[in-house]
N, C-alpha and C positions, 0 to 999 in steps of 0.2 A: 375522467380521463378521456382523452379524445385521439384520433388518429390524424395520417396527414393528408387528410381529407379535409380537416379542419383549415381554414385559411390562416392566415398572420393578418391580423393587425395590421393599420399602417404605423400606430405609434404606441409603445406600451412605457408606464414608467421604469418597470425592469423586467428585461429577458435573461432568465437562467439556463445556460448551457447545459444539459446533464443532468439526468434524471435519477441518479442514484442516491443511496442516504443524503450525500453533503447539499446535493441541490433539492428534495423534496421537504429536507430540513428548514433549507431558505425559505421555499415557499410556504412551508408552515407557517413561519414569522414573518412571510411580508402578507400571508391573507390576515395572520390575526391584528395585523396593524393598518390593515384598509387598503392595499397599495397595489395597485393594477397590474399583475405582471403574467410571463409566460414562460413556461417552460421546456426546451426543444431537448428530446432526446432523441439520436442517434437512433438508435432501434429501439429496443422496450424496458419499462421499468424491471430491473433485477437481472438486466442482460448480462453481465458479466459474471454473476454470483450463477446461474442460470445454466448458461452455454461455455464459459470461460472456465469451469473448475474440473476436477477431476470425479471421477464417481464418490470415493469414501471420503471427499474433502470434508474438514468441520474445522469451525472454527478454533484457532487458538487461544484466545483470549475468554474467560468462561461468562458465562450467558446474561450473568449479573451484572455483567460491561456493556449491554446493550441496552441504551438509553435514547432513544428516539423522542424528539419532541412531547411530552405528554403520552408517551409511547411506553414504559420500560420493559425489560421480559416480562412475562404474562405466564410462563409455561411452571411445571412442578420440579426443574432441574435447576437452579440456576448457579449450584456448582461445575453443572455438566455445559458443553458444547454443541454448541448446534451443527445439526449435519447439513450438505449442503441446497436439499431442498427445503430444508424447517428456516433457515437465512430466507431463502426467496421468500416462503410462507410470511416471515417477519414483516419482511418488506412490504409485501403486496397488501396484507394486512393495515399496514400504517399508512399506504397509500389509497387504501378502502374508506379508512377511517378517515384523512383528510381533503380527499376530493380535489388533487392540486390541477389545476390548469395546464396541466402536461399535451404536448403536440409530440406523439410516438413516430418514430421513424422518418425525421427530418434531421438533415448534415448541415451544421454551420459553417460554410465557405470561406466566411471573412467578417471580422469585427476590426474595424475603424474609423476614425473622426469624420463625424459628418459638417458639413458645411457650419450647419449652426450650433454647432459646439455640443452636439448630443454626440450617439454613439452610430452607427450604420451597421446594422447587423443582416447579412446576407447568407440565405440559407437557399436550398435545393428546391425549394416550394415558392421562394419570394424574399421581397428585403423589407424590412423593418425597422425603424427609429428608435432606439431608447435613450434615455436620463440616464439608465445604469446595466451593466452586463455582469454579471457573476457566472465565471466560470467553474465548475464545477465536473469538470471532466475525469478529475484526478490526475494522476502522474504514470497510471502503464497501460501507453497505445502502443509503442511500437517492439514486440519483441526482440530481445537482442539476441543475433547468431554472430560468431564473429564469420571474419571473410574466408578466412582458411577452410570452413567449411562447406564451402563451394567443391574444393578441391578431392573429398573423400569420395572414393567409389559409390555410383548409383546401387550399387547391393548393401550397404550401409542403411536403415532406414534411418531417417531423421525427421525429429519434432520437437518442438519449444513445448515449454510445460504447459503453455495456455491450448496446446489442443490434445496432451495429453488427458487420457479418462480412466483406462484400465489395463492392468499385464495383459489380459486377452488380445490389449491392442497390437500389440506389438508382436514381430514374428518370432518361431524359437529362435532361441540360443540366448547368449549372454547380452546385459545389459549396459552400458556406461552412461552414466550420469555427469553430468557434468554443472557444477553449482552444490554450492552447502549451505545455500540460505534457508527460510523457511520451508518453502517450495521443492526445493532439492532433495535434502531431507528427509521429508513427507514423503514425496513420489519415491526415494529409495526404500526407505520403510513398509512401502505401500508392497513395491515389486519385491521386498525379500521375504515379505509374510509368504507374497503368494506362490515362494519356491523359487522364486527366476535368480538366478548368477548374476551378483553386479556388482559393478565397478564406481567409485564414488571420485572425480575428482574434486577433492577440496582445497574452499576458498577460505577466504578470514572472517568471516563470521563468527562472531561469537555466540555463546550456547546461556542458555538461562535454567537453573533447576524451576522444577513446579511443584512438588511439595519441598518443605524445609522448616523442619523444628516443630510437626505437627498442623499445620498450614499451607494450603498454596499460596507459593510465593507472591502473584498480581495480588490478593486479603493480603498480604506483608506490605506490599511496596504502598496498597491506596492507605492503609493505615498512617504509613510513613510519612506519606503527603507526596512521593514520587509523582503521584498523576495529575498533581496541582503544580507542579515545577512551569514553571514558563521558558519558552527560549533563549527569551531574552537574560535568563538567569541561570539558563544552560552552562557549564564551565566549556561545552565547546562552541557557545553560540550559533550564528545559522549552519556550520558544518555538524552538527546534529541531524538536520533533514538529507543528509548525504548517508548516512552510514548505514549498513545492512543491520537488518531485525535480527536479534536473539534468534537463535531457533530451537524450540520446545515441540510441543504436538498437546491434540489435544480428542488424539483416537483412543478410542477403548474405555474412553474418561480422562483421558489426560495424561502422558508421562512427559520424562524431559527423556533427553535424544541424547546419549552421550556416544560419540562414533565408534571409541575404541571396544563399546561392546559388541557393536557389529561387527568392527573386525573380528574379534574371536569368534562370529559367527560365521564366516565366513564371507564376509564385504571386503572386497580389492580396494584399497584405498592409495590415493594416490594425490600429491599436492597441485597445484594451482596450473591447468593447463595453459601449455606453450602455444606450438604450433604442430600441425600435422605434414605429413609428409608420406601419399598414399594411404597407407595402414597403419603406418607408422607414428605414432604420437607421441611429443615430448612433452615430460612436465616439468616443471622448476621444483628444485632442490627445497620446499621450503612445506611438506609436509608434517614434519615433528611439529617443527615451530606454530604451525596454522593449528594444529592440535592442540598446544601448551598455551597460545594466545588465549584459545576458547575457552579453554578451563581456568585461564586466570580470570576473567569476565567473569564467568560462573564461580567461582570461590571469590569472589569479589561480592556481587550479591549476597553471599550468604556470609561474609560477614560484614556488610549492611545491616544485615537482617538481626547478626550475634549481636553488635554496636546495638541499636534499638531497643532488642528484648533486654538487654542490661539496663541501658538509659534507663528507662519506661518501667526497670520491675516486675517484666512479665513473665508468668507462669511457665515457661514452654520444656518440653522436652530436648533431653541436650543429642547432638548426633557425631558422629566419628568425624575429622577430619578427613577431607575427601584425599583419595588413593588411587592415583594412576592406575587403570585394572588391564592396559597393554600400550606397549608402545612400539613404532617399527624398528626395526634393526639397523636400517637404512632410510633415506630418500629415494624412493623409487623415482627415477625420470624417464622412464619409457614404456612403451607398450605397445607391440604389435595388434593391432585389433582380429586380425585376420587368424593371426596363431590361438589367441585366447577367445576365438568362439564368439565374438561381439558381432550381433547382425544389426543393433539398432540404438542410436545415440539420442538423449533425450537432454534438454537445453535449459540449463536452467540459474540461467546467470540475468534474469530480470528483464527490464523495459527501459524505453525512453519514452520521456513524456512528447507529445505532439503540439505545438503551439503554432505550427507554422500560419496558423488561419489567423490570428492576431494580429493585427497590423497597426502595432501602439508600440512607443518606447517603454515597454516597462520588465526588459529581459535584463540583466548581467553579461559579461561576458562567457559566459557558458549555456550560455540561454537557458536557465533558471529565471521565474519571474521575481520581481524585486517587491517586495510588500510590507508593512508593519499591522499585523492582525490579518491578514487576505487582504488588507487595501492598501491597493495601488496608489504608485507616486501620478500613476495616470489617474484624471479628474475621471471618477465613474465606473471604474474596473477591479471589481475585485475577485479573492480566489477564493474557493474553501476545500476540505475535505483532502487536503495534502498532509504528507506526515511533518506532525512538528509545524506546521503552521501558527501553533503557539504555544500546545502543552502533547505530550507524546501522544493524547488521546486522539489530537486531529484527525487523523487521518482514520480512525476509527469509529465503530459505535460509541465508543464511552463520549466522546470529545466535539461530536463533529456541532452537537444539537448547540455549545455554548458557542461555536466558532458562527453557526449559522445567526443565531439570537445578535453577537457581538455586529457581525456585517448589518443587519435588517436596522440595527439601532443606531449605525449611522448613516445607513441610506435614510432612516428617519427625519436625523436631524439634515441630511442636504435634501430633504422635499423641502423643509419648510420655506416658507412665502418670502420672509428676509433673510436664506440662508445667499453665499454669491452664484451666481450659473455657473456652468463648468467650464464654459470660455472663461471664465474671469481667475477659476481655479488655475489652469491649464495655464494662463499668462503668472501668477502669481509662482508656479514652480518652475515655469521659462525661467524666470527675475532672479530665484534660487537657484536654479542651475548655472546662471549666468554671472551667481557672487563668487561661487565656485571654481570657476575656472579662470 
């Protein structure tokens, strides 16, 4: 691995954006198949799992799902979850062991067509030619705040979950959350072990149990073949890579998260925030509902799980139908922050991805990139280590090593000597576009 002291190339056959699992995975499979290439990361390998998590972050997904190129867990848990420095460890490890041609702490400016039908890739150190660019950035650069919160008193503290680390951080008093995704979740769980008051507004995410019928549920679903599903065979098709994660945990060993026992523990819970107004905050009426959505999800899975152990025969222990154990009285829509003791609000409704450096047709109208496998309708541009990219594992350790194998083996096949150039690609999906319309 090298720093950006290292120069660029003036010409590589493929420069990979992004040095984290989905792009050191590429270059697994483009060194084991002879192919010249470079890999520019931002800052450093494992930056995000690193600098971007919380203190007692671990993974969700148990240990035995991390599957890195000729890589798998290694360790004596692989029921258990890795915490958040044993992940870096993974990584740095698998990055030990392959020796990828990484340039640390170089920003990619702009990727665009160059003259002669390659690619222009222009970064903070210099510019570069390639045959093929794989982006590998993932999908959360830009924290999302909404704009109203601009408007909340400087005595308010506020923070997005990516720079959230511990309760210590945060001043006394009460806490509001706001998001019920994974991340949300987590960091409320995190601040009610550690005594603090807090307030949860929830979203529609839904919830996944982690044991069920003497099993954790992810050994149910790989059994099943859920983690062999493709997109393309998704019943929601590409609006699958749109939807919020289950949210489970995977502290202490593992449980699943169900809210309403927080609330009897005392978590303020409150449905899907509005807008603010001073101290003042309103939420929308849709509280119960966002609760009753989650547990249909979650009692959906399990009886996935019922359907299957019948199918198949299997052995298992039978459990109660699952029981509401509280529900609100009401919809709460409001909350003075000021009155209920709240000195600091923590963000946690996700990211948007950044593409703006991309200077190719290959967006949708939402600016989502358009792709079948990571490849692009653009000759030479492909993406990996997105969710749902082609099997729910994408975007993860289980998924990303076949996403990256799948890309390297048709960059393979456009090296070869009578494959067409990417001028000639590029005129052939003009010709398509152009029956189109």
């Amino acid at each position: 691995m090298t720093t950006h002291n290292t120069p660029l190339a003036a010409r590589y056959s493929v420069v990979v954006v992004g040095g984290g699992q989905a792009g050191l995975s590429t270059s697994y499979y483009l060194q084991s198949a002879g192919i010249d290439h470079v890999v520019l990361e931002k800052r450093r390998i494992g930056h995000s799992w690193r600098s971007e998590r919380w203190d007692s972050f671990c993974l969700v997904t148990p240990n035995w799902q991390c599957r890195l190129p000729d890589f798998p867990y290694q360790g004596n848990d692989p029921k258990g979850f890795m915490l958040r420095d044993d992940i870096v460890a993974y990584l740095e490890a698998f990055a030990q062991k392959t020796r990828p041609p990484v340039i640390e702490g170089v920003s990619v400016k702009r990727v665009g067509r160059h003259g002669s039908g390659a690619l222009e890739v222009v970064t903070d150190i210099g510019t570069c030619i390639a045959d093929h660019v794989v982006v590998a950035t993932g999908g959360y650069d830009i924290p999302i705040v909404p704009p109203s919160a601009h408007s909340l008193p400087l005595s308010i503290r506020q923070l997005h979950s990516v720079a959230y680390r511990n309760p210590a951080q945060l001043p006394e008093g009460e806490v509001l959350v706001v998001g019920s995704g994974q991340s949300g979740v987590q960091i409320m769980e995190d601040l009610h072990v550690a005594g603090r008051k807090v307030h949860l507004a929830v979203g529609s995410a839904p919830r996944s149990p982690r044991m069920y019928r003497g099993r954790e549920s992810t050994e149910w679903l790989h059994e099943m073949g859920f983690y062999q599903l493709t997109v393309d065979r998704h019943p929601l098709g590409d609006e699958a890579r749109h939807k919020t994660n289950h949210y489970m945990t995977g502290r202490d060993g593992g449980h699943e998260i169900d809210l309403r026992r927080f609330a009897l523990e005392g978590v303020k819970l409150y449905g899907s925030l509005d807008e603010f107004k001073g101290t003042q905050v309103a939420f929308r009426p849709d509280l119960r509902k966002n609760l009753d959505d989650a547990d249909d999800v979650y009692c959906s899975i399990r009886r996935d799980i019922d359907n299957y152990i019948a199918k198949a025969g299997v052995d298992a222990p039978v459990e109660a139908p699952f029981e509401p154990c509280w529900a609100p009285a009401s919809d709460p829509t409001s909350l003075d922050l000021a009155a209920a003791g709240i000195t600091s609000i923590v963000w946690a409704i996700g990211f948007r991805a950044d593409y703006g450096w991309i200077d190719l047709p290959t967006f949708d109208g939402r600016g989502h990139p358009r792709f079948k496998r990571g490849v692009s309708e653009v000759p030479g541009l492909y993406f990996v280590g997105l969710p749902w990219l082609n099997t729910w594992g994408s975007g993860r350790f289980l998924g990303v090593a076949d996403d990256a194998r799948h890309l390297v083996s048709v960059i393979e096949e456009r090296q070869k000597p009578d494959a067409p150039p990417a001028a000639s690609l590029e005129a052939l999906r003009q010709d398509r576009v152009a029956e189109t319309t």
